[in-house]
C-alpha positions as CSV (number, residue, x, y, z in Angstrom):
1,X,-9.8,26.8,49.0
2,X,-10.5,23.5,50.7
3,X,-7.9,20.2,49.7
4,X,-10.8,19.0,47.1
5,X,-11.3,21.8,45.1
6,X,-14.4,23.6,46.5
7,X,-14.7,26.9,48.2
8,X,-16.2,27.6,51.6
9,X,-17.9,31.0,53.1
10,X,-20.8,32.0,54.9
11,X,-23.3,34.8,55.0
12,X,-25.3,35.4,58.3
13,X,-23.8,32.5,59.9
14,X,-24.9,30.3,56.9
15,X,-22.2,27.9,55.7
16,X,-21.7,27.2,52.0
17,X,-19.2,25.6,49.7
18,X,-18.7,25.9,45.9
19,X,-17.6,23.2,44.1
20,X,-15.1,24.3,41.5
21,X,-13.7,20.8,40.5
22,X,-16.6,20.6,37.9
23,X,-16.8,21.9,34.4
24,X,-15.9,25.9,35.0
25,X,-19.6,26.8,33.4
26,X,-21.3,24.8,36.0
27,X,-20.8,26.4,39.6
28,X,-22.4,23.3,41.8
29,X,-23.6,25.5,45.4
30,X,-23.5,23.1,47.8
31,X,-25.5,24.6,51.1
32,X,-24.1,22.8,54.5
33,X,-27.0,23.6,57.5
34,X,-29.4,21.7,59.7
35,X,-32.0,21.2,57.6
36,X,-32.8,18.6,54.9
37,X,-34.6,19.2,52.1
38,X,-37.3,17.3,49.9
39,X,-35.7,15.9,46.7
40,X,-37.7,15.2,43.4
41,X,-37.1,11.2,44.1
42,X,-39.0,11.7,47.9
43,X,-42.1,13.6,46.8
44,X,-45.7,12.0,46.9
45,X,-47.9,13.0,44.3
46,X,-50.3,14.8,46.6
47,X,-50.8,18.3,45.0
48,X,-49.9,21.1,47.2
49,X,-51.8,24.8,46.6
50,X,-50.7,27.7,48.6
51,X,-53.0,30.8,48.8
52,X,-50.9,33.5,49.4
53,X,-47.3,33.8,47.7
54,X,-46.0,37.7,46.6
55,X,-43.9,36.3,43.7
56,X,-44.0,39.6,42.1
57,X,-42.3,41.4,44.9
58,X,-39.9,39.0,45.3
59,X,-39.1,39.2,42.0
60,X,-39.2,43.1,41.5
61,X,-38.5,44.7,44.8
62,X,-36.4,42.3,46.6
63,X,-34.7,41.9,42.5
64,X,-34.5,37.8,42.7
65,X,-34.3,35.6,39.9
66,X,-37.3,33.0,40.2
67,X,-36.2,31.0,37.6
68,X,-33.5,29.7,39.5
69,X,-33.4,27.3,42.3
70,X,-33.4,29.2,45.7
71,X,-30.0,28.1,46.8
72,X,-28.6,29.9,43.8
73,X,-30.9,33.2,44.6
74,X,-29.3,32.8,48.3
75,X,-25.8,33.4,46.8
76,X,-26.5,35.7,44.2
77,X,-28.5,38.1,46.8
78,X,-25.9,40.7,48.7
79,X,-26.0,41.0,52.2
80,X,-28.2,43.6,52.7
81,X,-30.6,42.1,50.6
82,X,-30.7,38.8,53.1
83,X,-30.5,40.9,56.1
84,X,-33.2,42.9,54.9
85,X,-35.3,40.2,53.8
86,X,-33.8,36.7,54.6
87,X,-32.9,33.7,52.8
88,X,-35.0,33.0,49.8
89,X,-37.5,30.2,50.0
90,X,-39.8,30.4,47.0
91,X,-38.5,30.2,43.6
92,X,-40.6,28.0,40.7
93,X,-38.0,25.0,41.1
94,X,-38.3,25.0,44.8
95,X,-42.2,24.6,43.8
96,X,-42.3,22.1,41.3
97,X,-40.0,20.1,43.8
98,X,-42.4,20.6,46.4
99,X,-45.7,19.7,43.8
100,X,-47.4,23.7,45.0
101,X,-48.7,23.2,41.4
102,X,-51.2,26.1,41.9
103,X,-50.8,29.2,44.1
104,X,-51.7,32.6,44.4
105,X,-49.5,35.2,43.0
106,X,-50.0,38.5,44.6
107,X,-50.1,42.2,43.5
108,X,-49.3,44.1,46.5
109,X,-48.4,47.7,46.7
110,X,-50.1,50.0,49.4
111,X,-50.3,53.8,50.6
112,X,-48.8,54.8,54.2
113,X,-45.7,55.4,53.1
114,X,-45.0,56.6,56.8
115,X,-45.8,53.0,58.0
116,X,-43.3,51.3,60.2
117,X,-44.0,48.1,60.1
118,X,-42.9,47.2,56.4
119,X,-41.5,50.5,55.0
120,X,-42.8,49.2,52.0
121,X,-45.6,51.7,51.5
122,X,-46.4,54.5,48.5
123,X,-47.5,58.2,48.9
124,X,-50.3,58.0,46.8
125,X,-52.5,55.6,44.9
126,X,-51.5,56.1,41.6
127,X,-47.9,54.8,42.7
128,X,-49.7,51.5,43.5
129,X,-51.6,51.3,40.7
130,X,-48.1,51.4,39.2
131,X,-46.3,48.9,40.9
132,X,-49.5,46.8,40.5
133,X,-49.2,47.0,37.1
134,X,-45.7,45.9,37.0
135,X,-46.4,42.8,39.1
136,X,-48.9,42.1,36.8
137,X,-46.9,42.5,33.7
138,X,-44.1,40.2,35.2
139,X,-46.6,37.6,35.8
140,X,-47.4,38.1,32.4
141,X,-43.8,37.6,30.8
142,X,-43.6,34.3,33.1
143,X,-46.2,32.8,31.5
144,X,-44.6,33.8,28.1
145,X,-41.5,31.9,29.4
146,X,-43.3,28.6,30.7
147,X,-42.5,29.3,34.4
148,X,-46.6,29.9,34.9
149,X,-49.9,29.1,33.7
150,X,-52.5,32.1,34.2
151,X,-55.8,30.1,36.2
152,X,-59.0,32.7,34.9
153,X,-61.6,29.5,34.8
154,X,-62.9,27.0,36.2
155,X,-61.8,25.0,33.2
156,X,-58.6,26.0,33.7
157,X,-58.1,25.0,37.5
158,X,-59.1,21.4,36.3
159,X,-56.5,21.7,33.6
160,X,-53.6,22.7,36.2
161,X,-54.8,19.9,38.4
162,X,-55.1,17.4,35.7
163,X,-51.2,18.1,34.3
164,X,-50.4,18.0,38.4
165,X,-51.5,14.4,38.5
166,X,-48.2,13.4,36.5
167,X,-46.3,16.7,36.0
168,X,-43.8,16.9,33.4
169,X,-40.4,18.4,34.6
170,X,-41.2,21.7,34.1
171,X,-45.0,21.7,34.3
172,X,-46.1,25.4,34.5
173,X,-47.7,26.1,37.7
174,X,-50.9,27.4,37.9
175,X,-51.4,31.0,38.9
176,X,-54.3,32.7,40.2
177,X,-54.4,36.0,40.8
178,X,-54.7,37.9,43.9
179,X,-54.3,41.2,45.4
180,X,-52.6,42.0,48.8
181,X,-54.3,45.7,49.7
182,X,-56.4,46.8,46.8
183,X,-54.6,50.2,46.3
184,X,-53.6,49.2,42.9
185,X,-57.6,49.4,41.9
186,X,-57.6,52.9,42.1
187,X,-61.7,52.9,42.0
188,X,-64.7,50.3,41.6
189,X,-64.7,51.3,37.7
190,X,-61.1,49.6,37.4
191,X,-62.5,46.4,39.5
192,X,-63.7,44.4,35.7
193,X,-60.5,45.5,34.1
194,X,-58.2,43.5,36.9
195,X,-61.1,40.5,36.7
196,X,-60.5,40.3,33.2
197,X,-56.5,39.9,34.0
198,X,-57.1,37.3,36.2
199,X,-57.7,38.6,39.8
200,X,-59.6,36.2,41.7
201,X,-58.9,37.3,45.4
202,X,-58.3,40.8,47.1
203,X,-57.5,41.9,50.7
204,X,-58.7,45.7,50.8
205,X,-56.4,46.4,53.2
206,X,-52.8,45.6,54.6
207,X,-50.7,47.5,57.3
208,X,-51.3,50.9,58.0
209,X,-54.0,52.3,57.0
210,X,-55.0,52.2,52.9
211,X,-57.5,53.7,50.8
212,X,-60.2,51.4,51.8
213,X,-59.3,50.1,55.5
214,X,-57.3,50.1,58.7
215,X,-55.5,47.8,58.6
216,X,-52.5,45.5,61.0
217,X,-51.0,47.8,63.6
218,X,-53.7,50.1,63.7
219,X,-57.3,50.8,65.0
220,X,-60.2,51.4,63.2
221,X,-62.7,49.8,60.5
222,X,-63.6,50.6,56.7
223,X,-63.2,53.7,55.0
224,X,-66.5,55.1,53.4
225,X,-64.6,54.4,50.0
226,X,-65.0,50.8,51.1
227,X,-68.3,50.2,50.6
228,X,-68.4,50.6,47.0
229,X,-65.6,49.1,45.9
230,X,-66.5,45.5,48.3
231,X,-70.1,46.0,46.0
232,X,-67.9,45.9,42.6
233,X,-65.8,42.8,44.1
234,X,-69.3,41.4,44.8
235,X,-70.4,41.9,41.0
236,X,-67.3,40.3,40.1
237,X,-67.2,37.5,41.6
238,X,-64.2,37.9,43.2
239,X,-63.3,36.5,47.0
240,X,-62.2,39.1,49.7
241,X,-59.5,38.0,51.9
242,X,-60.1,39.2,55.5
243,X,-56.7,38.3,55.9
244,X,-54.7,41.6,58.0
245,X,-58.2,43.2,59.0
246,X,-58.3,45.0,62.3
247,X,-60.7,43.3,64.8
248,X,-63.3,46.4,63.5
249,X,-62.6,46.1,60.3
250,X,-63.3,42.2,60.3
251,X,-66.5,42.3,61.3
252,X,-67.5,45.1,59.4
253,X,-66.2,43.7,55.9
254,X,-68.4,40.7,56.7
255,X,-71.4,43.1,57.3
256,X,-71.0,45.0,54.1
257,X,-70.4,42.1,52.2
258,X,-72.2,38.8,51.0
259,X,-69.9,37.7,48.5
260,X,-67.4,34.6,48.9
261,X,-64.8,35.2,51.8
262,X,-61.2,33.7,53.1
263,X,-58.2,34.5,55.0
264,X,-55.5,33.8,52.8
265,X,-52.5,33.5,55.3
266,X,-53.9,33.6,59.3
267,X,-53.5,32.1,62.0
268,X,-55.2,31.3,65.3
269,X,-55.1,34.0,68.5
270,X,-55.9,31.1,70.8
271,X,-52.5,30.0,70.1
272,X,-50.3,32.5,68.8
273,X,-51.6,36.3,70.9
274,X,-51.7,39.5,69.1
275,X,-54.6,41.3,66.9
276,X,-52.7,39.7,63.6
277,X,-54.9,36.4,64.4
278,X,-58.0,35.4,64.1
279,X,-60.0,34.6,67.0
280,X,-62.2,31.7,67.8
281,X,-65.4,33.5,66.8
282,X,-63.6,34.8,63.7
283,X,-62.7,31.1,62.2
284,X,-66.2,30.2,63.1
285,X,-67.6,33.5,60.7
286,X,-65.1,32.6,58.0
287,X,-66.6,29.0,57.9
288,X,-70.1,30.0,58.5
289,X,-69.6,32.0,54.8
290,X,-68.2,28.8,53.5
291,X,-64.5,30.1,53.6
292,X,-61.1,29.0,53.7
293,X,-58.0,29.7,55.6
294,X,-54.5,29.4,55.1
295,X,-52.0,28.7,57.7
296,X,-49.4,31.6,57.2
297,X,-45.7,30.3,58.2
298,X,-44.3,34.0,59.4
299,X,-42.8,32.6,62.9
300,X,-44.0,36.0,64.2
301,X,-47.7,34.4,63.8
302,X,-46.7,30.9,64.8
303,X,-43.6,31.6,67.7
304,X,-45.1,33.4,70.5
305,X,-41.2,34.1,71.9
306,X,-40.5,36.0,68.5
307,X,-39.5,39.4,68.9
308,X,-40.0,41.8,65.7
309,X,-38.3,44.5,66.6
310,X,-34.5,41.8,66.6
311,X,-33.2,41.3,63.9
312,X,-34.2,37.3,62.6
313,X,-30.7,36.7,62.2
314,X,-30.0,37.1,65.8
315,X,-32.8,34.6,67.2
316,X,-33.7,31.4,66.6
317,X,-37.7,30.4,66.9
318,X,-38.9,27.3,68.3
319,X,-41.9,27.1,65.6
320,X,-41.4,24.2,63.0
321,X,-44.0,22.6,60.8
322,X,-45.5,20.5,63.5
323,X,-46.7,24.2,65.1
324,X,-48.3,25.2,61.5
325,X,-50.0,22.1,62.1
326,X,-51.0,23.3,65.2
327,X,-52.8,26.1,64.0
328,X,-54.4,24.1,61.4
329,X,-55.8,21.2,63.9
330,X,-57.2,23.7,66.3
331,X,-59.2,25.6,63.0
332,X,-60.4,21.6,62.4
333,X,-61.0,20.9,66.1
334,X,-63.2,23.8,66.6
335,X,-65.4,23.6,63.6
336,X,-65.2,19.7,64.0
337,X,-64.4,19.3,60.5
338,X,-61.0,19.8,58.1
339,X,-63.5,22.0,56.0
340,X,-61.7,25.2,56.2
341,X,-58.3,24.8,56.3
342,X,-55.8,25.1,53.9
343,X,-52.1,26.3,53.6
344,X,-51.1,30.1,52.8
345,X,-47.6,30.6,53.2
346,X,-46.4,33.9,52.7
347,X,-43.1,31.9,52.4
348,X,-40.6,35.8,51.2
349,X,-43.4,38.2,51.7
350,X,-41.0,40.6,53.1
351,X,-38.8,37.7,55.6
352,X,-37.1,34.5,54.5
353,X,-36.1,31.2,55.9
354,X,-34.5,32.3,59.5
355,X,-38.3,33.9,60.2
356,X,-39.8,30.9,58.8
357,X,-40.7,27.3,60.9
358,X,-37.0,26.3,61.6
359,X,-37.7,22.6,59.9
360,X,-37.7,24.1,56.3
361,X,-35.4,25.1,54.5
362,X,-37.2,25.7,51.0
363,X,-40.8,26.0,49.8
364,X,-40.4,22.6,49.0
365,X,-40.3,21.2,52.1
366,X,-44.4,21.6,52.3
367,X,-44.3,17.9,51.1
368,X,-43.8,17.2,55.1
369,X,-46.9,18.2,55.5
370,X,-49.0,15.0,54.8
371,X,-47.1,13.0,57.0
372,X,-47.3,15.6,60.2
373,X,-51.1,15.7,59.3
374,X,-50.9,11.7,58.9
375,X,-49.3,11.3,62.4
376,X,-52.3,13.8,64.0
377,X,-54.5,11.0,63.0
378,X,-55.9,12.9,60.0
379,X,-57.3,10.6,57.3
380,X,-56.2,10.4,54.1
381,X,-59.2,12.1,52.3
382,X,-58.7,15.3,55.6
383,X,-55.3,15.5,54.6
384,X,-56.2,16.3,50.7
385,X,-58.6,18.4,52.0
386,X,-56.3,20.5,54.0
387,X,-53.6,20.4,51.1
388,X,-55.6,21.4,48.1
389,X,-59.5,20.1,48.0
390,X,-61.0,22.8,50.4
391,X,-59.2,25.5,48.1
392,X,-60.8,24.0,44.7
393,X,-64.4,24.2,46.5
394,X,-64.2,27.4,47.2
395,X,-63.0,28.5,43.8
396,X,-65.5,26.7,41.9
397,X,-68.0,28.0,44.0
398,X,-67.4,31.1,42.8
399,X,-67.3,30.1,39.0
């Protein structure tokens, strides 16, 4: 007990204090570290959409309240929990704060359950079409409870980014969406039934190798059940990500399919080595097809120091939002325009805020953005592009 009432600790060589001197229903969690965070007062108006964020995970597998601010979920969660999966970034306060009025909110359960990359995998398809199902269903109850608005439409997306112009305090946010390995579709036949949910994007693949694709950490291209299911996507309407392709596989998917294309969270191999990044010729194909592609903020795609196999709690990366901004100014450099680029997160897809750039602390902290992009020189209309514009082309071109 400190001389003024509050209560210090740590977790993971995070300091915190509790203040107890307030009303005893009201715990006020005070978080002491290096890094400031964006306040309501300090935010521009400039709307913010993030392509790739696996809410549904977070909020069943990892078991975290996103109703709360992510301070709170970083006391609440035990210690294996954080050491497991870090220090929660992304909760729907820390994303009204930081005006991500629209995102995309994943389904993603896979096969390989022998995979040792994520250890997140299933035995067999029908388990992913379950845990599909129940991210879906969450998604559903948030909408129920305010927290989200379901974006199916074209007229929808321009009524998210109309009530974004002057948000009320608890605005909804707008939720497309997407699917991170399509294991959850367990054929083409079930591809209408998730567009009629909402599902808007799908990567058919993710690590290891799923039902459809290799995919990151392996070697290899589409599986012959590929082919028809990319047609039913096709039909549909619905983007493919090329996001965690193998090199193969990349090219492959853009052979067997003429539909529209992104890569929801990816980064540049020029900068950052490794077969999880796109090369030059890749970001060149992606914007040939008119796509878009989100910068991803996993250090271990940004930091090229960071060592996977430590535990992040015991390193410290050298990546902060100036190096996302890397990755997104050499995508504009080589195409010549700010065309393609966009912001993808990732922020808690399976690491937290010691594996993320070291200059944010929460999701919110994305509203540093325009000024990083400001100081590159990027004009005002490039900077709207990269935040929120190139995604909204790309959508309605689809609708």
């Amino acid at each position: 007990m400190n001389t003024d009432g509050s209560f210090s600790g740590s977790l993971l060589g995070r300091t915190f204090r509790v203040n107890l001197s307030s009303a005893p229903s009201c715990l006020e969690l005070i978080c002491v570290h290096s890094y400031p965070s964006v306040v309501a007062s300090d935010l521009s108006k400039r709307l913010i959409i993030d392509s790739h964020l696996d809410l549904g995970f977070s909020a069943i597998q990892v078991n975290r309240d996103l109703t709360q601010p992510a301070l709170t979920v970083r006391i609440h969660d035990s210690e294996p929990v954080t050491r497991s999966f870090g220090s929660c970034t992304t909760t729907f306060p820390e994303l009204r704060k930081g005006h991500i009025g629209i995102v995309f909110g994943t389904v993603m359960s896979r096969t390989d359950a022998n995979d040792e990359w994520t250890k997140t995998g299933m035995y067999v398809q029908s388990q992913c079409h379950g845990v599909g199902m129940g991210h879906y269903a969450l998604y559903e109850t948030m909408e129920r409870e305010g927290e989200i608005r379901f974006i199916r439409s074209a007229e929808d997306l321009d009524a998210s980014i109309e009530a974004w112009r002057d948000p009320a305090p608890n605005e909804p946010i707008g939720l497309m969406l997407a699917m991170e390995s399509a294991d959850a579709i367990m054929d083409p036949d079930q591809v209408a039934e998730w567009y009629e949910r909402g599902l808007r994007m799908v990567s058919i693949q993710h690590y290891g190798v799923s039902s459809y694709a290799h995919g990151t950490g392996t070697e290899g291209g589409l599986l012959p059940r590929a082919k028809p299911l990319l047609d039913a996507l096709k039909e549909a309407g619905i983007i493919v990500d090329l996001t965690h392709t193998t090199d193969q596989g990349f090219w492959e998917t853009l052979e067997a399919y003429d539909g529209p294309v992104c890569a929801s969270h990816h980064n540049c191999r020029a900068l950052t080595p490794g077969q999880r990044q796109l090369t030059d010729d890749m970001i060149k194909a992606i914007a040939e097809r008119g796509g878009v592609i989100g910068a991803a903020f996993d250090v271990w795609m940004l930091d090229p120091n960071w060592q996977r196999e430590v535990p992040c709690y015991e390193q410290r990366t050298q990546a902060t939002l100036e190096t996302v901004v890397d990755h997104i100014d050499h995508i504009s450099q080589l195409l010549g325009n700010c065309n393609h680029s966009g912001i993808g997160t990732d922020l808690d897809g399976g690491f937290g805020q010691e594996q993320s750039p070291n200059d944010l602390n929460t999701i919110a902290d994305l509203q540093k953005l325009p000024d990083i992009l400001g100081n590159r020189g990027y004009s005002e209309a490039d900077i709207d592009r990269v935040l929120h514009e190139n995604w909204i082309r790309l959508l309605k071109s689809c609708w």
